[in-house]
Wavefront OBJ file of the C-alpha trace (Angstrom):
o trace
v 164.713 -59.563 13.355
v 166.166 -60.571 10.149
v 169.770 -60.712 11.766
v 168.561 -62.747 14.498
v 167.671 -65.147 11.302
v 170.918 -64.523 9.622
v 172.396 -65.558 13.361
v 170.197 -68.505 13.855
v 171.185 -69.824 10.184
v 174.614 -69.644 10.689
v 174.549 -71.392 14.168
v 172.498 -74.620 12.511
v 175.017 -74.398 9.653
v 177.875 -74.038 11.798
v 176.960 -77.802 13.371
v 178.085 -79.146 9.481
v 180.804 -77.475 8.690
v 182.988 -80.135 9.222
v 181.771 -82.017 6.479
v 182.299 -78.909 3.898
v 185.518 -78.605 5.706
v 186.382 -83.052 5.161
v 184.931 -82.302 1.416
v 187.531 -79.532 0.526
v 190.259 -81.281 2.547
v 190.338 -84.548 1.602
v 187.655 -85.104 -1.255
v 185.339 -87.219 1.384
v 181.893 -87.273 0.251
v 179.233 -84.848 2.138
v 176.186 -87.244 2.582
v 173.085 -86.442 1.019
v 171.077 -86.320 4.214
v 173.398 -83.400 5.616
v 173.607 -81.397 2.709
v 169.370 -81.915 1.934
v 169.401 -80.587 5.538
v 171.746 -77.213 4.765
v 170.559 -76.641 1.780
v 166.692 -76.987 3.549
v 167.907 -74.315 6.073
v 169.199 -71.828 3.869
v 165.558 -72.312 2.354
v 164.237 -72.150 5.697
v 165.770 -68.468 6.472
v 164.577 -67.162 3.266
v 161.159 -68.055 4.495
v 160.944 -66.388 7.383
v 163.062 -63.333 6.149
v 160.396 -62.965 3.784
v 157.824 -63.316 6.524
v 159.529 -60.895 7.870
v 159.725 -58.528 5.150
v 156.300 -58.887 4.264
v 154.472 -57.320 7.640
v 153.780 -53.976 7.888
v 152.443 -53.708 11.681
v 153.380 -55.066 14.733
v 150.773 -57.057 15.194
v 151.675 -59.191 12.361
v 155.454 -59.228 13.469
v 153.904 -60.390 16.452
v 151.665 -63.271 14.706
v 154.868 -64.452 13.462
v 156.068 -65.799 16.551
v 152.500 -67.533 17.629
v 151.020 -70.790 16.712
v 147.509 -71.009 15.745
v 145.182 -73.832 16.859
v 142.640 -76.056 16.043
v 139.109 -76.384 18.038
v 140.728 -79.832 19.414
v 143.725 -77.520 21.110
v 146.337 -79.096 18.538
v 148.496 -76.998 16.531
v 147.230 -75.973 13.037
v 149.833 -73.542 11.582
v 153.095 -73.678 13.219
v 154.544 -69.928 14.322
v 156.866 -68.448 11.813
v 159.594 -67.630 13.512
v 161.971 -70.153 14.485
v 160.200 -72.744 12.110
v 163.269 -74.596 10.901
v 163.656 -77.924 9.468
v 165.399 -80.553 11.813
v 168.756 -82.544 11.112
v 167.603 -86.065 10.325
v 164.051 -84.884 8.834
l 1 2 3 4 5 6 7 8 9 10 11 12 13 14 15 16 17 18 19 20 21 22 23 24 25 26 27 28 29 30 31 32 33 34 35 36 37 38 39 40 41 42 43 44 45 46 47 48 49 50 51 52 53 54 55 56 57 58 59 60 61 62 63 64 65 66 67 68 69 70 71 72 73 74 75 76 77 78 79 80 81 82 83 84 85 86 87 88 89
């Protein structure tokens, strides 16, 4: 499970490189909202790693990946797993 994270981050971080790439090439700035976003997905996979880590049966591994709700139906904790932070948030 945690290389499926490790995967996951590298995919979303993979969709930037271009800037790190522009950066080292050329000296062109990396804008703030882009690098507040990597740097909030590197964040993001330590989370759930650590959510991760941090169960010791399977039904917890398996809470991970379910949202829980309110009496009204509407989400009140997001699931774990897959909880990352979206470009342009």
């Amino acid at each position: 499970a945690i290389q499926d994270v490790k995967k996951q981050q590298s995919g979303f971080l993979t969709q930037t490189d271009w800037y790190i790439i522009r950066k080292a090439d050329n000296g062109t700035a990396i804008p703030s909202a882009i690098q507040t976003w990597r740097d909030a997905i590197r964040t993001d996979a330590t989370r759930i790693e650590n959510a991760i880590i941090a169960v010791s049966t399977m039904d917890q591994f398996i809470a991970l990946h379910e949202h829980t709700y309110n009496e009204d139906e509407t989400i009140d904790v997001r699931k774990i797993i897959n909880s990352w932070t979206e470009l342009g948030t």
